[in-house]
C-alpha positions in Angstrom: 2.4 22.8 42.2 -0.1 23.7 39.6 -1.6 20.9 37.3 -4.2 22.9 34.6 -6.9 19.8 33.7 -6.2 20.9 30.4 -2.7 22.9 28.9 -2.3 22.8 24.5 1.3 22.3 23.6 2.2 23.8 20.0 4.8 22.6 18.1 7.2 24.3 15.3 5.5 21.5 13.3 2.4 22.5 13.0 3.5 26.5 13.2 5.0 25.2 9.9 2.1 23.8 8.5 0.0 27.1 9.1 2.7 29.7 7.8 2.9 27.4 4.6 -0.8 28.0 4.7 -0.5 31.6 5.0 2.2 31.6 2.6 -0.3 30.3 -0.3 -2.6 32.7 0.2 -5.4 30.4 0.1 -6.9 30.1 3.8 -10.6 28.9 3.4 -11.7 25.2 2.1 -9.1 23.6 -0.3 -6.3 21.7 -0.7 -5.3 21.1 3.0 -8.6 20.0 3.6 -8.6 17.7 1.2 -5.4 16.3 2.5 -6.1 16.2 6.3 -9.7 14.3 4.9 -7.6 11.4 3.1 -5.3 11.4 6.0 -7.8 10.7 8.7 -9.6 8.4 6.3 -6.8 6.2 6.7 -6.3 7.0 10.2 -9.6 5.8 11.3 -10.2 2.9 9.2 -12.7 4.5 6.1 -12.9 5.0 2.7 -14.1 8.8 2.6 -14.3 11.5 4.6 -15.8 14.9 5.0 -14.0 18.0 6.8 -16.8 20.1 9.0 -16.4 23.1 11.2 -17.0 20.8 14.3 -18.3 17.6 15.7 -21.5 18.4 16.3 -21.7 20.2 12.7 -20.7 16.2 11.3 -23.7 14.9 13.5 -25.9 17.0 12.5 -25.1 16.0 8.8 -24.8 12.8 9.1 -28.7 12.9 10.7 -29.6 14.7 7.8 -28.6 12.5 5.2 -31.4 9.9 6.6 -33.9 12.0 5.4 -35.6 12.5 8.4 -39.7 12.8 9.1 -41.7 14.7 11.7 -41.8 12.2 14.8 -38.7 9.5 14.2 -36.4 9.1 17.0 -32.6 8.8 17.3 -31.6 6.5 20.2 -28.6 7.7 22.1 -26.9 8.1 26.0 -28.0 10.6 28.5 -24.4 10.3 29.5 -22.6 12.5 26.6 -21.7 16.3 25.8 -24.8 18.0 25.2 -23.8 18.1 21.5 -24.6 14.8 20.8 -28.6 15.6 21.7 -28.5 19.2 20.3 -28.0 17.4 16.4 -30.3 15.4 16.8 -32.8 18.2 18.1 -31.5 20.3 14.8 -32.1 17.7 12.4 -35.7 17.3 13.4 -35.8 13.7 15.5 -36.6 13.0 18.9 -33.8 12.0 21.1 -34.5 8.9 23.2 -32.4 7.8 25.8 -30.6 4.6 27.1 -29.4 3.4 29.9 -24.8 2.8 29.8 -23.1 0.2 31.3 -21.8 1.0 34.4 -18.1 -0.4 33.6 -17.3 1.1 30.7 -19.6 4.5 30.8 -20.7 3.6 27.1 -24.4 3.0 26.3 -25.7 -0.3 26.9 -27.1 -2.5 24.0 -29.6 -4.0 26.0 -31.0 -0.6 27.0 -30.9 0.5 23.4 -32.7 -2.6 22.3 -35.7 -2.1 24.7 -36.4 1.5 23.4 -36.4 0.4 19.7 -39.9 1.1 17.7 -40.9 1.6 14.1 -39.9 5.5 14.3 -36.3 4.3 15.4 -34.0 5.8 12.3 -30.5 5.2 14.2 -28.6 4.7 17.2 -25.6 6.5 18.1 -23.2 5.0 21.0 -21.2 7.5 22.4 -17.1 6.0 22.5 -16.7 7.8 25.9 -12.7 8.7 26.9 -12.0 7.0 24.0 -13.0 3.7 24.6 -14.5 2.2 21.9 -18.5 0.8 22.3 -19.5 -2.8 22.1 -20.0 -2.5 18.1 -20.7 -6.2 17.9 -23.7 -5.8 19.9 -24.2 -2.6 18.0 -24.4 -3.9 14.7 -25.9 -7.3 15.6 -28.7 -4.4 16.3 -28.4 -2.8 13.7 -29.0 -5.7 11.7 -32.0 -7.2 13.2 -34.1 -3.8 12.9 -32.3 -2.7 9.9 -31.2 0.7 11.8 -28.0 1.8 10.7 -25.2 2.9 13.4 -24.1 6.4 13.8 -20.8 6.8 16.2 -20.2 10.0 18.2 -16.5 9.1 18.1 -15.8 12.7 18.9 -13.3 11.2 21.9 -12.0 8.4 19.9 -9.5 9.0 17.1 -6.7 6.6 16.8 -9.0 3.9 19.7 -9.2 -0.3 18.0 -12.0 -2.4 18.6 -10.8 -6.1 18.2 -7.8 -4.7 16.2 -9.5 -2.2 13.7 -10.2 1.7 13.9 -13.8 2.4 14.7 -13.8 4.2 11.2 -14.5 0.2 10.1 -17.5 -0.8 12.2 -19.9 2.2 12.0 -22.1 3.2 9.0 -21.0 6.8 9.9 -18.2 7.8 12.6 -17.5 11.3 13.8 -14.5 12.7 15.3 -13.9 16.1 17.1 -11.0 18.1 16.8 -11.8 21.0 19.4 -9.0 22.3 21.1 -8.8 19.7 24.0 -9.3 16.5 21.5 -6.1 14.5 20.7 -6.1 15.9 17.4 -7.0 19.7 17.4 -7.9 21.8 14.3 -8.4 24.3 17.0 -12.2 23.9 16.3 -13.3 21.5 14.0 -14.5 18.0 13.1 -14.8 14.9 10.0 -17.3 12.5 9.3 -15.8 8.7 7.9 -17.6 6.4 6.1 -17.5 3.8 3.7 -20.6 5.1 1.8 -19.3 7.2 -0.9 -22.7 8.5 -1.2 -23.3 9.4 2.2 -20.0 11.9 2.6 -20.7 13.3 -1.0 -24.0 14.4 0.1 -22.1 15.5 3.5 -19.8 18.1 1.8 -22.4 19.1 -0.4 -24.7 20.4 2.6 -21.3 21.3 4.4 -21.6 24.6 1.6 -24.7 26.0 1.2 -25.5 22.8 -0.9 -23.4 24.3 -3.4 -22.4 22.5 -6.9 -19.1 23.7 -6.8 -16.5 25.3 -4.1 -14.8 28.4 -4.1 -11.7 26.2 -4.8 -12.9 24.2 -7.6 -13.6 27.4 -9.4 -10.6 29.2 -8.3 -8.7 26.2 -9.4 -9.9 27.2 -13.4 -13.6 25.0 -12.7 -15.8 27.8 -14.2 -18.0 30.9 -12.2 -21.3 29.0 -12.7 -22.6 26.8 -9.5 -26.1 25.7 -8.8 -27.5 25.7 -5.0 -29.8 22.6 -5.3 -30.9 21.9 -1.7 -30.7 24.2 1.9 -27.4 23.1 2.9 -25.1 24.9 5.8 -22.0 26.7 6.5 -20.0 23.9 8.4 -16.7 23.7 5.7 -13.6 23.6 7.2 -11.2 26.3 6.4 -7.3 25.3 5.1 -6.1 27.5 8.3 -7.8 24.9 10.6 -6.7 22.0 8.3 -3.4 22.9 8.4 -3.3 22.6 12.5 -4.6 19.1 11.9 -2.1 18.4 9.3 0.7 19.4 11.9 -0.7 17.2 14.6 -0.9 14.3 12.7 2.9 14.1 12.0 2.4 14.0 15.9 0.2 12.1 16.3 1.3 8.6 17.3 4.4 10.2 19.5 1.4 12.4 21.7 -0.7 8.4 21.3 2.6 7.0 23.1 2.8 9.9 25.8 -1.1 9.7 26.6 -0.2 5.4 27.3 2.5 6.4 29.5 0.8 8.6 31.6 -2.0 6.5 31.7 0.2 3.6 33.5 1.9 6.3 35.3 -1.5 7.2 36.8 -2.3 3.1 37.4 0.9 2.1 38.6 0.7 5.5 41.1 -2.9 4.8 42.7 -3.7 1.4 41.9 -3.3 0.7 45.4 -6.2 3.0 46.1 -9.0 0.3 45.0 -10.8 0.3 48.3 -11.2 4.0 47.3 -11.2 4.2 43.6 -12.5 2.6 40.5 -9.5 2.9 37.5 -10.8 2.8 34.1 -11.7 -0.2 32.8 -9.9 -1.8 29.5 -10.7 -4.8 27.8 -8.2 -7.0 26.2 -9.7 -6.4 22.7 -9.9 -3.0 22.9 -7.1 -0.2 22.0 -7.8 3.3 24.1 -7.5 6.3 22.9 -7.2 7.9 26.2 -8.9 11.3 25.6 -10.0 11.4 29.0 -8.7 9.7 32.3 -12.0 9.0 34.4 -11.9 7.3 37.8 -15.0 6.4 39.9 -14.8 6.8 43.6 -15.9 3.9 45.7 -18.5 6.6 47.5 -18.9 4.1 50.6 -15.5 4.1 51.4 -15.3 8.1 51.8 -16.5 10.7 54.3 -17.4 13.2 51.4 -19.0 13.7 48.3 -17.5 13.8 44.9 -17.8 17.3 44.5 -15.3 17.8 47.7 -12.9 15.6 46.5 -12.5 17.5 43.8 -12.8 20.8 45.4 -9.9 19.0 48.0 -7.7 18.4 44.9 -8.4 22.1 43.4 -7.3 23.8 46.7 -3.8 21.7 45.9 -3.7 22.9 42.2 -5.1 19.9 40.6 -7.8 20.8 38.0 -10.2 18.0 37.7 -13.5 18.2 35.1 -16.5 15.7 35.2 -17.3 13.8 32.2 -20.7 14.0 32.2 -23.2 15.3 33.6 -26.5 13.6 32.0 -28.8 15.4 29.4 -31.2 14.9 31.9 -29.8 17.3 34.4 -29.9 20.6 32.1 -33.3 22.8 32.2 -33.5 23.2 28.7 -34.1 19.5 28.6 -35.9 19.1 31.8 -38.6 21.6 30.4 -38.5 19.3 26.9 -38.1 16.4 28.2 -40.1 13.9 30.5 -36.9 11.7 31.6 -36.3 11.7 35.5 -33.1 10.6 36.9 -34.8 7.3 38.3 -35.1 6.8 34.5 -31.1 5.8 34.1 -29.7 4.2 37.2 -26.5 3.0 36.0 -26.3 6.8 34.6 -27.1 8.3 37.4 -24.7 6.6 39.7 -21.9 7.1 37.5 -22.3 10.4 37.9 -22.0 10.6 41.2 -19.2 8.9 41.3 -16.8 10.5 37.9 -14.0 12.4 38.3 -11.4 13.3 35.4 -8.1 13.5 35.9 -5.6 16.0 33.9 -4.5 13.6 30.5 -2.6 15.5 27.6 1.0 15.2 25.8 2.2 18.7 27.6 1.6 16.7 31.0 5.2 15.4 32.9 5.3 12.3 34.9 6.2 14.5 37.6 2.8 16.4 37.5 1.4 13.4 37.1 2.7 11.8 40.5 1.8 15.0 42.2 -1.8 14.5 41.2 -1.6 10.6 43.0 0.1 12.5 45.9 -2.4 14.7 46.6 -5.4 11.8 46.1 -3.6 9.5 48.2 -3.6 12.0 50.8 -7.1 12.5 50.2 -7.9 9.1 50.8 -5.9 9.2 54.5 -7.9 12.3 55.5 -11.5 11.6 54.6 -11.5 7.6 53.9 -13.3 5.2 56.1 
């Protein structure tokens, strides 16, 4: 059997939404965007929201309306998608980096406390699978310095902490809807907040810092516009929205498939705990399930991680590794002085991470295949 780690499912749904798209005539930023912002508003627990061409474009803007000097820093995980580092490096700051809690794989307060200093502008926690941050810690933080709280919640649409959508506990959340997120625009991304202000000034540098969009004056709003400040091209095109418009009527049926195949997997290998870490879930917290990330127990096995998952591959079983640290890349070795000594709990995650194939398209029959073939792996090279 062959089990992709990632396969997209397209529905007549959202086919629908795009044709009607096409049928308009209109394809670039307007009225779907509009509608897919006020529906994820909702979604994630905000007031406003502002559609960008991708998750890193809504970081990047969000940095930006801080009003960033020379020399102030941005406090963040090593233990992330390089995006989250390369928009703080475009909007001028200095990334520094703390240490995660080994449990959860999301940044740990404590760390984050010990690397605040006056040129500390914001802290962004990472939500990573899905699994909401410690935001009480975060904005008891945030509080003390006066620092707001910046979520890369690019894996976290549709995740509760303590019963609310992490849209409510951030000054700023942003979501990813690249092709292998929960929701897809096919590339894409949105920025939530509760500051009016801040997501005004959001769409604003979103087009070229623009008074007026294409649509307002196609719409009968006058040919005149003014260009006030050096925005960017990150606006979200109605073709893209409309994907995202389609995937939210689906959304909470392809929620209800990732949970299933989520206890599929636990009730499958759970008996596998001398040999593997599950993911860990607090009571409190609603998962989103983006990703499904176990942590072998390395002392218990005969080979490395990388085997085991070249072992699973030769069976068909595509496998990723979420992440490998900031600190590992040239680019930011050269850049930066951090060392992986620097970030135990980091580093030995690492190690340790596998991910497992998670999406809506995924049977329970592919799924038990997968705890086949890791069971097995177990019996051959356990000790």
């Amino acid at each position: 059997m062959k089990v992709p780690f990632f396969r997209l499912k397209l529905t007549s749904v959202e086919k629908n939404e795009v044709n009607d798209t096409l049928a308009r005539g209109w394809v670039t930023s307007g009225p779907k965007v509009r509608l897919l912002e006020n529906k994820i508003a909702r979604l994630s627990g905000a007031k406003y929201a502002a559609a960008v061409v991708s998750g890193t474009a809504g970081l990047h803007l969000s940095f930006e309306t801080l009003n960033l000097r020379p020399g102030d820093e941005i406090i963040t995980t090593p233990y992330t998608m390089v995006a989250t580092v390369e928009a703080i490096r475009y909007a001028g700051a200095k990334p520094v980096f703390a240490d995660i809690n080994p449990t959860t794989l999301n940044i740990d307060p404590e760390s984050i406390e010990k690397k605040i200093s006056r040129k500390t502008k914001t802290m962004v926690p990472v939500d990573i699978a899905g699994y909401p941050c410690d935001y009480t810690s975060l904005k008891r933080l945030a509080r003390k310095y006066k620092i707001p709280v910046i979520a890369d919640a690019a894996h976290s649409l549709g995740a509760k902490y303590k019963s609310k959508p992490i849209g409510s506990f951030a000054d700023a959340a942003v979501f990813s809807f690249y092709s292998t997120k929960n929701i897809t625009t096919g590339e894409g991304g949105m920025v939530v907040s509760n500051s009016k202000r801040r997501i005004d000034r959001i769409k604003h540098l979103a087009l070229h810092g623009m008074t007026s969009s294409g649509w307002k004056r196609y719409s009968g709003g006058g040919w005149k516009y003014d260009i006030t400040e050096l925005g960017y091209k990150y606006n979200l095109s109605d073709l893209s929205a409309a994907l995202g418009l389609g995937q939210i009527k689906r959304f909470s049926a392809m929620q209800k498939k990732r949970r299933q195949l989520v206890n599929r997997y636990i009730t499958n290998i759970k008996h596998l705990d001398e040999y593997i870490e599950l993911p860990y879930c607090d009571k409190d917290i609603s998962h989103a399930w983006h990703l499904f990330i176990i942590k072998l127990n390395l002392n218990r096995w005969r080979i490395g991680r990388d085997k085991v998952i070249a072992e699973l591959e030769k069976q068909g079983v595509g496998c990723g590794v979420h992440f490998i640290p900031i600190y590992h890349f040239s680019y930011f070795r050269k850049n930066m002085k951090y060392k992986p000594s620097d970030f135990p709990s980091c580093e030995n995650a690492f190690k340790r991470v596998i991910s497992l194939p998670l999406y809506p398209d995924l049977s329970f029959k592919e799924v038990d295949y997968v705890c086949e073939i890791l069971t097995s792996l177990t019996r051959r090279f356990g000790v």
